[in-house]
C-alpha positions in Angstrom: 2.2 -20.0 8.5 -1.6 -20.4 8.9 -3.7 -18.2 12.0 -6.4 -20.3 13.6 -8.9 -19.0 11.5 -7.4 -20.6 8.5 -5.2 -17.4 7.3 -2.4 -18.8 4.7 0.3 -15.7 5.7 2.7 -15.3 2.7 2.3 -11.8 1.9 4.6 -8.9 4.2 4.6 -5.3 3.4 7.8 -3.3 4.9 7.6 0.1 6.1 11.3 1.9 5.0 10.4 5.2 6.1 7.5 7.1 7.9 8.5 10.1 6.0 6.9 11.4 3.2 7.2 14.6 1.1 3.2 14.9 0.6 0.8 15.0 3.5 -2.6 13.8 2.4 -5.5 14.3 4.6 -6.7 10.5 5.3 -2.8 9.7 6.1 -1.3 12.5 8.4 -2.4 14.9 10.7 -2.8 18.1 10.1 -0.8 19.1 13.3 3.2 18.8 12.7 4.3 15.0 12.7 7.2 14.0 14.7 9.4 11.4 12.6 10.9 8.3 14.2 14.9 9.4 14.8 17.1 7.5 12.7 18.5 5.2 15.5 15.1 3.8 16.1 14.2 2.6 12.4 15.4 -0.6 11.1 18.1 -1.0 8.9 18.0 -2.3 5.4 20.6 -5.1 6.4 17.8 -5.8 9.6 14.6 -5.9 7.6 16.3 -7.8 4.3 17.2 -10.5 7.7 13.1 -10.4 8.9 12.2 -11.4 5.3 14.7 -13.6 4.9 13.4 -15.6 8.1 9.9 -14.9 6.6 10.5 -16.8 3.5 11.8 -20.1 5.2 8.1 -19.3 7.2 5.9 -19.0 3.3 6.4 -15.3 3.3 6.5 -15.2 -0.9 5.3 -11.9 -1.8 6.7 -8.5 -0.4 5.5 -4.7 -1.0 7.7 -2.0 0.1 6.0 1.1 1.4 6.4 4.1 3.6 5.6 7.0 4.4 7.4 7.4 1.0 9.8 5.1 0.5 11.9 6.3 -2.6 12.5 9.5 0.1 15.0 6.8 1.9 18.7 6.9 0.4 19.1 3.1 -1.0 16.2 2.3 -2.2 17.0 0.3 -5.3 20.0 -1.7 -3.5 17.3 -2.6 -1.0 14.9 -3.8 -3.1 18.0 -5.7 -4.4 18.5 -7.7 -1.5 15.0 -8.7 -1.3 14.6 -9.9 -5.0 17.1 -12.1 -4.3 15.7 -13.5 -1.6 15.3 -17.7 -1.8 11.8 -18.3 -1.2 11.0 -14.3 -2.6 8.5 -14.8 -5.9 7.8 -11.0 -6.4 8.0 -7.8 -5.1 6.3 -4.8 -5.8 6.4 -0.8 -4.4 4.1 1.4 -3.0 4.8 5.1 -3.7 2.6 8.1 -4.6 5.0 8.9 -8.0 6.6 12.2 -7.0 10.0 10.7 -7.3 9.5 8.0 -9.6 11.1 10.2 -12.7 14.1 11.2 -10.8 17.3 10.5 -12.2 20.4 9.4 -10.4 23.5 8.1 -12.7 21.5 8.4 -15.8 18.6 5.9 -14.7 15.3 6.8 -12.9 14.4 5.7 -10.1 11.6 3.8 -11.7 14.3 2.1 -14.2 16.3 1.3 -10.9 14.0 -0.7 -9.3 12.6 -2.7 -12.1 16.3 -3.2 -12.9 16.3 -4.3 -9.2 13.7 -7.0 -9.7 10.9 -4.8 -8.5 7.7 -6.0 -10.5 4.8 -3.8 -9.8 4.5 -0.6 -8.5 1.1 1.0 -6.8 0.9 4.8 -7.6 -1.4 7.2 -5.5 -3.8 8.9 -7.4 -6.5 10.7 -6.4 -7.0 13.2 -8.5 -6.1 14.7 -12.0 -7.1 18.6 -11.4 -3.9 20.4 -10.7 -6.2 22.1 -7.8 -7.7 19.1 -6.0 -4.6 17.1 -6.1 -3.0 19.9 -4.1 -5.9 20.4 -1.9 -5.6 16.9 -1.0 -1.9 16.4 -0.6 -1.3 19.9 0.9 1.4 19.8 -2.3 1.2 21.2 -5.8 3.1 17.9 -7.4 0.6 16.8 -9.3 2.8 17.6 -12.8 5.4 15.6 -11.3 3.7 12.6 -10.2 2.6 12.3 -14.2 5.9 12.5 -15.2 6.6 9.3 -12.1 3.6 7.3 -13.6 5.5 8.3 -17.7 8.4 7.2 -16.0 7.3 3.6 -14.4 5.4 2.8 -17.9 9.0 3.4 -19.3 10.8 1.3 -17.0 8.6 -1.8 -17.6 6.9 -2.9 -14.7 4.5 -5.6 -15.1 1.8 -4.3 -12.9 1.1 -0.5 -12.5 -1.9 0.0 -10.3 -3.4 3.8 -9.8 -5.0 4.0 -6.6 -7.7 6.4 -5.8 -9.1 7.1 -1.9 -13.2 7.8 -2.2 -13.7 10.9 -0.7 -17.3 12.2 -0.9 -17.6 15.5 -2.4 -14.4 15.1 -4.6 -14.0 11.9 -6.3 -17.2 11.8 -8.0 -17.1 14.4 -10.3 -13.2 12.7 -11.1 -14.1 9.0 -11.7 -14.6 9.7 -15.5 -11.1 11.6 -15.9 -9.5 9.3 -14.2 -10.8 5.7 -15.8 -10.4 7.6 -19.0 -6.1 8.0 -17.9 -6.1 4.8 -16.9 -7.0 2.9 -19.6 -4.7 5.2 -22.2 -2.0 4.1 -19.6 -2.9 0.8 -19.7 -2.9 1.0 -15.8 -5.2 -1.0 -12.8 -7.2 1.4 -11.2 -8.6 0.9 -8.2 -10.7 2.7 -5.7 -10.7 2.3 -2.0 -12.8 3.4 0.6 -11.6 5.8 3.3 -10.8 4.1 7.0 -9.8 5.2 9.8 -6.3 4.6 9.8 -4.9 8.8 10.5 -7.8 10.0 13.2 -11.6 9.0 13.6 -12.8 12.1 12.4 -11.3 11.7 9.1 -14.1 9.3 8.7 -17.4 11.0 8.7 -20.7 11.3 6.6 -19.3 14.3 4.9 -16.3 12.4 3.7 -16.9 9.2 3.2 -17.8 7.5 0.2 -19.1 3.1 -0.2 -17.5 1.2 -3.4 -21.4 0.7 -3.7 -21.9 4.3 -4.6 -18.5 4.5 -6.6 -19.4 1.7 -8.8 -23.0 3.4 -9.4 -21.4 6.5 -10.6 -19.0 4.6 -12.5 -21.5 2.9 -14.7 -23.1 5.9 -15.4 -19.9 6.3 -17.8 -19.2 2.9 -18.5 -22.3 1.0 -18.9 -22.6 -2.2 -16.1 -19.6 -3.5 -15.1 -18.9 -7.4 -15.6 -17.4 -8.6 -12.0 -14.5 -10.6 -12.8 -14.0 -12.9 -9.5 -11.6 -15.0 -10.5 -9.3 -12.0 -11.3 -6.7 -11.6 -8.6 -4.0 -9.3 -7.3 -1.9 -9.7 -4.0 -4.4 -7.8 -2.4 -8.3 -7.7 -1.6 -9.3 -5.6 -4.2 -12.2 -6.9 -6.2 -12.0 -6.3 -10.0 -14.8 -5.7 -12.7 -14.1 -5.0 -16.3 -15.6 -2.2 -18.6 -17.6 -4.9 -21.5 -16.6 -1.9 -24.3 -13.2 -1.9 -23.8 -12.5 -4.8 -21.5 -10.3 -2.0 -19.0 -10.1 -3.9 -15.4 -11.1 -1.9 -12.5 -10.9 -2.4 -8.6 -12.8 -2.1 -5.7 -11.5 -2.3 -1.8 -13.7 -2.0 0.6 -12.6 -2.2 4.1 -15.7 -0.9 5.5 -18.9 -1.9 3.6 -17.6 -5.5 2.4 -18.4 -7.6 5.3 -15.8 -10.3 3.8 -13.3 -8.1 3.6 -10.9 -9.8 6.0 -11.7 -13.9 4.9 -8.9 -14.1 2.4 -6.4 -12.0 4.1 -2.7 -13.3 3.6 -0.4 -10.2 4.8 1.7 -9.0 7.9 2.9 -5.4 8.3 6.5 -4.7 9.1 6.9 -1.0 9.9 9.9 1.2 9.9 10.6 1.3 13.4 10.2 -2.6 14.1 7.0 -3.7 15.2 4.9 -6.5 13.3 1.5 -6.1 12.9 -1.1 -8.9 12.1 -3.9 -6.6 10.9 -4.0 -2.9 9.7 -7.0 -2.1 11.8 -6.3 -3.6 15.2 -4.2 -1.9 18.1 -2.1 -5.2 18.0 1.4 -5.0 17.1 5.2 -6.6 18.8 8.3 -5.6 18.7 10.5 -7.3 16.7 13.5 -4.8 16.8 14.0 -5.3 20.3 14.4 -9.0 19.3 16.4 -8.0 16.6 18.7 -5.9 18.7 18.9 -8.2 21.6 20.9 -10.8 19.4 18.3 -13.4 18.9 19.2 -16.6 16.5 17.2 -17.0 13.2 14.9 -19.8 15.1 13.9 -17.3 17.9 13.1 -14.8 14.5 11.0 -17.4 12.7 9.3 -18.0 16.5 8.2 -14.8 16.8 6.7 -14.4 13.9 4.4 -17.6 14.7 3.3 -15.9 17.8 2.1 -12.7 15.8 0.5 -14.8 13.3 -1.5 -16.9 16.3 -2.1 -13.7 17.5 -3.8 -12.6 14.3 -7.4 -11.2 14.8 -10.3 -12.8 12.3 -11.0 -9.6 11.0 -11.0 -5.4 11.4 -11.8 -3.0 14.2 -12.6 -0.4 11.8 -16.3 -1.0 11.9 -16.4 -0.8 15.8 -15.4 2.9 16.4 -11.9 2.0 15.9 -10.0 4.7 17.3 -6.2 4.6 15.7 -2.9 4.2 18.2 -0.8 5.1 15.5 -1.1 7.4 12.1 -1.2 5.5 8.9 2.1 7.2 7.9 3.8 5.8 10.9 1.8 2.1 9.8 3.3 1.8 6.4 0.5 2.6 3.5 
């Protein structure tokens, strides 16, 4: 599937859940969140279908998210039916760690989905003080996200990325702590720039923080950074690597990099059926209805060449984008 602005689609990230047992600040509101009711969230059995339709269409790389999706029952089985998926070349999982360590039947979580196929897993990190963490997250789980990241090192995926929202006034005086972690873990870390994906006003002067500034107050510990361009994950993070130690970070800039959106491969499939060609657009169709209403496999793989011709060239998020939905209701 190619858009008309020359946008190769073969990357989907599926929304299980809009629940989540954390509520950070960029993400949900502060006012109480009312969760989709069961009946109107797809079923493993209908989203494992959508990919399936999606890989006969070049959909070849998949990332599970939420809300949080090891909160759904399943989770493992799911990821399952995806891994073995013809046309499927990896999957990975988005979760902020909490449950990563849990153990059901003897096995973690983590060990279940790498025994599942599962192949990277992108942990929410923010912060490493006990105090900030739960500031952030309005939860004091900070000890048990560790234990989740312990855990996924254990397991043996191939990729574990740490991923760290800029917010001004807080992440600086963490970047140090934090690149220090992530190299003893052998872990990706990557910084990303707030957007406003919750409410506008989560993005203000008071908050917000560039990848320009972050990567200043990085080299202040690090010495210059050596930008490594032809170092790629599924995503658009840009990566530069530490000359001392040769530790790989990342840098995701929604706002400030103005060619954010040229490479941009992905769809967004959320938990309650819509498909979304871009994060930051009001744009989205819904595919459950389709789904529901009995359509054949061909009327599937149509509709997802009408949302890919419907695909905008790039973001709202510079334009006073003002969100229709909360990002826990997106799928992070």
């Amino acid at each position: 599937m190619q858009d008309p602005f020359g946008h190769r689609i073969s990357y989907l990230r599926v929304s299980v859940t809009d629940r989540c047992n954390e509520r950070c600040r960029y993400c949900m509101p502060e006012e109480e969140q009312p969760w989709f009711p069961k009946e109107e969230t797809l079923s493993y059995d209908e989203m494992a279908r959508v990919v399936r339709v999606g890989a006969t269409l070049g959909i070849k790389r998949i990332r599970v998210t939420g809300g949080e999706p090891l909160t759904r029952p399943g989770i493992a089985g799911f990821c399952a039916q995806l891994t073995s998926t013809p046309g499927i070349e990896s999957v990975g999982i988005s979760t902020n760690g909490t449950l990563l360590a849990k153990t059901e039947n003897g096995r973690t979580l983590a060990e279940q989905l790498v025994q599942a196929g599962v192949r990277t897993a992108n942990v929410s990190l923010d912060s490493l003080d006990r105090g900030v963490y739960q500031r952030t997250t309005s939860r004091d789980l900070l000890p048990r996200v560790l234990e989740g990241i312990d855990a996924a090192i254990d397991a043996g995926f191939e990729y574990i990325r740490l991923n760290c929202v800029l917010m001004k006034n807080q992440t600086e005086r963490e970047l140090p702590a934090l690149i220090d972690y992530a190299a003893k873990k052998n872990a990706l870390l990557r910084f990303i720039e707030l957007m406003p994906v919750s409410t506008q006003d989560v993005l203000n002067d008071d908050t917000f923080l560039s990848i320009g500034i972050a990567r200043q107050l990085v080299e202040q510990t690090t010495g210059p950074l050596i930008e490594e361009p032809d170092f790629k994950t599924n995503g658009p993070a840009v990566y530069h690597r530490v000359p001392a130690t040769g530790q790989r970070l990342g840098f995701i800039g929604a706002m400030t990099n103005l060619h954010f959106c040229e490479n941009c491969n992905k769809l967004r499939l959320t938990c309650d059926g819509k498909l979304r060609p871009c994060l930051g657009s009001y744009l989205e169709f819904d595919l459950r209805a389709v789904l529901r209403g009995g359509c054949s496999d061909a009327e599937l793989a149509a509709f997802f060449q009408n949302v890919v011709a419907r695909k905008p060239k790039e973001h709202d998020f510079r334009h006073n984008y003002q969100p229709n939905r909360r990002m826990i209701a997106i799928g992070g």
